[in-house]
C-alpha positions as CSV (number, residue, x, y, z in Angstrom):
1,X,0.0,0.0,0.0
2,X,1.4,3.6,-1.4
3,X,1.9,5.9,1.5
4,X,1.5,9.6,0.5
5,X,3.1,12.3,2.9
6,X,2.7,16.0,3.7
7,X,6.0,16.7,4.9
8,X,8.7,14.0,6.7
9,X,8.9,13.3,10.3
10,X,11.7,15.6,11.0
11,X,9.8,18.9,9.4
12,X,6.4,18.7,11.3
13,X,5.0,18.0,14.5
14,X,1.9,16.8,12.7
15,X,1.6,14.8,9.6
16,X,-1.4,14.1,7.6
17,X,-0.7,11.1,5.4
18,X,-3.0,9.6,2.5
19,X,-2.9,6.1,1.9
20,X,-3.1,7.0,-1.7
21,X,-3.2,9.6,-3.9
22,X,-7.0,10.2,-3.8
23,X,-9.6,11.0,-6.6
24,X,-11.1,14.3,-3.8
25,X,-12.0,17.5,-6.6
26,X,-12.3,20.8,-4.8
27,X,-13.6,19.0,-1.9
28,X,-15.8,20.4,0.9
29,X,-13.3,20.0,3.8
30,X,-15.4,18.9,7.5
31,X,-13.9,19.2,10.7
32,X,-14.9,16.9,13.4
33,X,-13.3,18.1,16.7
34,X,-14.2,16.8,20.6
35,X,-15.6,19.9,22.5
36,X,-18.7,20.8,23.3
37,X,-21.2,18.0,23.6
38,X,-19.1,16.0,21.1
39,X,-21.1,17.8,18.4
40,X,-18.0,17.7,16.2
41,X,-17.3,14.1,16.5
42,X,-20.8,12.5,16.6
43,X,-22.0,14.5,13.5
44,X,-18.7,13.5,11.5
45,X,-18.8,10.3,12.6
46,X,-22.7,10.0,11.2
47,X,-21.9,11.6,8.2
48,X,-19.4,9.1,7.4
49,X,-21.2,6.6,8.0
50,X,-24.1,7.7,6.4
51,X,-22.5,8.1,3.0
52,X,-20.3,5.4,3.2
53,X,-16.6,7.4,3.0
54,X,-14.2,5.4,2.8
55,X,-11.1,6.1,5.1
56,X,-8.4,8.1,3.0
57,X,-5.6,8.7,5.1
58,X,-4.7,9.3,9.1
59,X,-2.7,12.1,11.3
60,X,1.2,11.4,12.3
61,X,2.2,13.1,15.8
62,X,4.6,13.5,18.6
63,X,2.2,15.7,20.3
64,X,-1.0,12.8,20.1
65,X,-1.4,11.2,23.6
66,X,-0.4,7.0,23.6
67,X,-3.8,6.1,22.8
68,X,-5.1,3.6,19.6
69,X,-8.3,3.3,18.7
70,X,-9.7,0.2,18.2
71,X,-12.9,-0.9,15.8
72,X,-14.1,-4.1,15.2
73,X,-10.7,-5.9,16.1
74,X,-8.4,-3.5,13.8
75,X,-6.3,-0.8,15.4
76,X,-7.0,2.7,14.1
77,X,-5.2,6.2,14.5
78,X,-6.9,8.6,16.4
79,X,-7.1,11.3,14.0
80,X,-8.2,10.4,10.6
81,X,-9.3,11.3,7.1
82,X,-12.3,9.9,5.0
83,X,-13.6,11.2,2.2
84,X,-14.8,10.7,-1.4
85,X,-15.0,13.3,-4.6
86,X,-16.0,16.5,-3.5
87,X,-16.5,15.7,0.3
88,X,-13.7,15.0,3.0
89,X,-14.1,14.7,6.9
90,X,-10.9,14.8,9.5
91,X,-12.1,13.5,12.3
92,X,-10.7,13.2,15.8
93,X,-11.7,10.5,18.9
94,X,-9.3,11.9,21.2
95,X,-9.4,15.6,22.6
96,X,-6.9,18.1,21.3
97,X,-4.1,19.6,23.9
98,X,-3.8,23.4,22.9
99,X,-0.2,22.6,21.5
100,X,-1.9,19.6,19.6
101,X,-4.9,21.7,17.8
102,X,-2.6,24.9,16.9
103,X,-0.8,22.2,14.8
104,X,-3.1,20.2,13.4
105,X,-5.1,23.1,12.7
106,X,-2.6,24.8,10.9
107,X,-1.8,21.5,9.3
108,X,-5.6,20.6,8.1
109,X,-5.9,24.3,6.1
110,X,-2.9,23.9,4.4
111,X,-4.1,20.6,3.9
112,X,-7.3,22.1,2.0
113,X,-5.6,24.5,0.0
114,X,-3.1,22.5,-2.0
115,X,-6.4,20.3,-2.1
116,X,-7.6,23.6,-3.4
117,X,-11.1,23.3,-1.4
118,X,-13.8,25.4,-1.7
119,X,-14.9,26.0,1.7
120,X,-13.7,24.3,5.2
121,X,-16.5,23.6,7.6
122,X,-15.7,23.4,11.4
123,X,-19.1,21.6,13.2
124,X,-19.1,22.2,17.3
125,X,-21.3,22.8,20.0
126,X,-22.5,25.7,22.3
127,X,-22.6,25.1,25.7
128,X,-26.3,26.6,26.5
129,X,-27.7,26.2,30.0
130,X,-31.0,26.5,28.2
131,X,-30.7,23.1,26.6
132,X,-31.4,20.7,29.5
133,X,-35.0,22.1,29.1
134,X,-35.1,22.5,25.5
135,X,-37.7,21.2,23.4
136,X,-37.8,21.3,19.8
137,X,-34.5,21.1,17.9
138,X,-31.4,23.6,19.3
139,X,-30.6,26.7,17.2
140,X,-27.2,26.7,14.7
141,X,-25.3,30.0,14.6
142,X,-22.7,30.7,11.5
143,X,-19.7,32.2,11.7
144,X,-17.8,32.7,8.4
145,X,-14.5,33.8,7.0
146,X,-16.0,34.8,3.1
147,X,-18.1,37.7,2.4
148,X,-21.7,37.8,2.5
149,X,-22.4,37.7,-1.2
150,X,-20.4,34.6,-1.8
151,X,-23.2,32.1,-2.8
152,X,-22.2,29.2,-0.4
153,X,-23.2,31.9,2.4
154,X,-26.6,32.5,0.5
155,X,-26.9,28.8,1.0
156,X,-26.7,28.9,5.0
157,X,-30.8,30.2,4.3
158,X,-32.1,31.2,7.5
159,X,-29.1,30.2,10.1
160,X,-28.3,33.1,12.2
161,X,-25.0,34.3,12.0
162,X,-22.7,35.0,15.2
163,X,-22.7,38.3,15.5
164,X,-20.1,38.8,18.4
165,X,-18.4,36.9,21.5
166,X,-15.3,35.0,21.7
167,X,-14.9,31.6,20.3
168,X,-12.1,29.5,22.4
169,X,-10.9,26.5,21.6
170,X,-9.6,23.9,18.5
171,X,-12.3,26.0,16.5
172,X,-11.0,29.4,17.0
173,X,-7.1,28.3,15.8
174,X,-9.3,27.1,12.7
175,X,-10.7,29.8,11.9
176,X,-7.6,32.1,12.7
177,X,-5.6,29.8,10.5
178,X,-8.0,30.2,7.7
179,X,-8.0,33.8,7.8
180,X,-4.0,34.0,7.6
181,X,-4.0,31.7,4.6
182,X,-6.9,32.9,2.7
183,X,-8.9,29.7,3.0
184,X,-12.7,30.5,2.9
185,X,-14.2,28.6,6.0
186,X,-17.8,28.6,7.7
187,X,-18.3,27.7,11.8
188,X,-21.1,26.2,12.3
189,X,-22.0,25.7,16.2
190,X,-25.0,24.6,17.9
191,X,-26.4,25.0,21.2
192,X,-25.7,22.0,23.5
193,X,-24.9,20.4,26.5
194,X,-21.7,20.7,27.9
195,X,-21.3,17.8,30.2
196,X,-23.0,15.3,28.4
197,X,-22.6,13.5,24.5
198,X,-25.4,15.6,22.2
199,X,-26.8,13.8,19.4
200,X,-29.3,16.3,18.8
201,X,-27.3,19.1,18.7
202,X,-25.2,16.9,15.9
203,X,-28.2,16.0,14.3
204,X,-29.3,19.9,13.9
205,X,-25.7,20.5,12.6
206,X,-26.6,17.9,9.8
207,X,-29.6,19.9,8.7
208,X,-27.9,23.0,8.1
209,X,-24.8,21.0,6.0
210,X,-27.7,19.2,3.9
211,X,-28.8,22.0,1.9
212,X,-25.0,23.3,1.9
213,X,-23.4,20.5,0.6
214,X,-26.2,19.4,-1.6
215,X,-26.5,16.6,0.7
216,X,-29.7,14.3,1.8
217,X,-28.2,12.5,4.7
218,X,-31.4,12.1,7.1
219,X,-30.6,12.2,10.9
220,X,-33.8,10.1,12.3
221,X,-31.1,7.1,12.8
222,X,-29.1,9.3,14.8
223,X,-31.6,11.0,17.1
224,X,-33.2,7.6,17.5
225,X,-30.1,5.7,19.0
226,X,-28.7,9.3,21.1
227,X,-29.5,7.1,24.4
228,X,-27.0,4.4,23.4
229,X,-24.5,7.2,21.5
230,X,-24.4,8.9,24.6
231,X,-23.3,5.8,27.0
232,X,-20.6,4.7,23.9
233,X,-19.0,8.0,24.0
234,X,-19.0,9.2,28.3
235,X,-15.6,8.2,28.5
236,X,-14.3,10.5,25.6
237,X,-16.6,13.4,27.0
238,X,-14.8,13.1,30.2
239,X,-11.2,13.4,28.8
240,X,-13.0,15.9,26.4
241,X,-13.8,18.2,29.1
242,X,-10.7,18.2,31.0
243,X,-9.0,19.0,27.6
244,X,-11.0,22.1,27.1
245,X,-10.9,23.2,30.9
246,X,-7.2,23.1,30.4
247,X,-7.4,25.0,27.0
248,X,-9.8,27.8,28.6
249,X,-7.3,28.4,31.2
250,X,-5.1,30.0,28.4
251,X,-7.9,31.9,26.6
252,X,-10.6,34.1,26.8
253,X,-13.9,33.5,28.5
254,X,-16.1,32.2,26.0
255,X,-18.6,34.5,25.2
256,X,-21.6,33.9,23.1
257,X,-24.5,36.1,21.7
């Protein structure tokens, strides 16, 4: 199996290898980080699913913790890629240290652009107080790095856009990284538990990609088994939120409108 390389070992503390050079043109680039509710993680991980990607490639680095996954008897990496023609997903099932996401992160955009992608798409949660009582399905706010008139923006429809606050965390060196080098991105974050796995929060992040990507992907599976995603993924929400208490201690209160 043909092993292709961003960079060697000895250049980068983070390395995204493809098994393959891969048939992905102009792809829509997803992000599926651990943070708030595991929003990130549990929608990428339905998406690909869903549509069937097939893994691609996997992240190289000093800076990972000693941990292999492990899925149906085969040892994984942590971090990896899948994707198919116009559609790729990174996604990660360990939290990110701060030194760990302002590599990757800068790694994944530059990543995208000699991929020469059309838009990078971060998916996370907002901790909301208000969601424990919630009924209905939890508002998605947009932040975006292109202008207003560029059409995928038109196709966002009705989501509300984040008008100001401070965004901490794996998702904020994201979007930093993609305003540096000129890669268009959109945030998409919706409101969600902190201390517990939200499939419904990752389900309403679905609907708004649907109509972006000219997708179809229906999320009834996904709200119908959250009782049995939520038990499967407590132990990576626990590690998740010592990650990101650590990681606030060096930033900015969140703030959210």
């Amino acid at each position: 199996m043909s092993k292709v390389s961003m960079a060697s070992a000895t250049q980068k503390k983070v390395i995204i290898s493809e098994y393959a050079a891969s048939n992905l043109d102009k792809p829509s680039v997803i992000v599926g980080f651990p943070e708030a509710g595991l929003v990130g993680t549990i929608a990428a991980s339905y998406l690909i699913q869903t549509l069937s990607l097939p893994e691609l490639g996997y992240v190289e680095s000093s800076l990972e913790p000693a941990v292999i996954v492990v899925q149906k008897s085969m040892p994984k990496f942590p971090i990896r890629l899948f994707g198919k023609e116009d559609l790729a997903i990174f996604i990660s099932d360990i939290p990110l240290t701060a030194r760990l996401a302002y590599e990757l992160t800068d790694e994944i955009v530059r990543w995208s652009l000699l991929h020469n992608s059309r838009v990078l798409i971060g998916i996370t949660g907002i901790p909301s107080e208000e969601r424990v009582s919630m009924e209905g399905k939890p508002r998605v706010l947009s932040v975006s790095t292109a202008e207003r008139k560029d059409p995928i923006i038109e196709k966002l429809g009705g989501v509300q856009s984040f008008d100001e606050g401070v965004i901490a965390g794996g998702y904020a060196l994201l979007l930093k990284r993609c305003l540096s080098l000129n890669q268009p991105n959109i945030t998409l974050l919706a409101e969600s538990h902190l201390q517990f796995p939200d499939p419904g929060a990752a389900a309403a992040i679905i609907d708004v990609l649907n109509p972006l990507l000219s997708m179809n992907v229906d999320v009834k599976q996904l709200l119908d088994e959250s009782e049995q995603i939520r038990l499967k993924m407590r132990e990576l929400m626990s590690r998740t939120q010592q990650s990101m208490q650590q990681m606030s201690q060096q930033a900015a209160p969140r703030v959210y409108a």
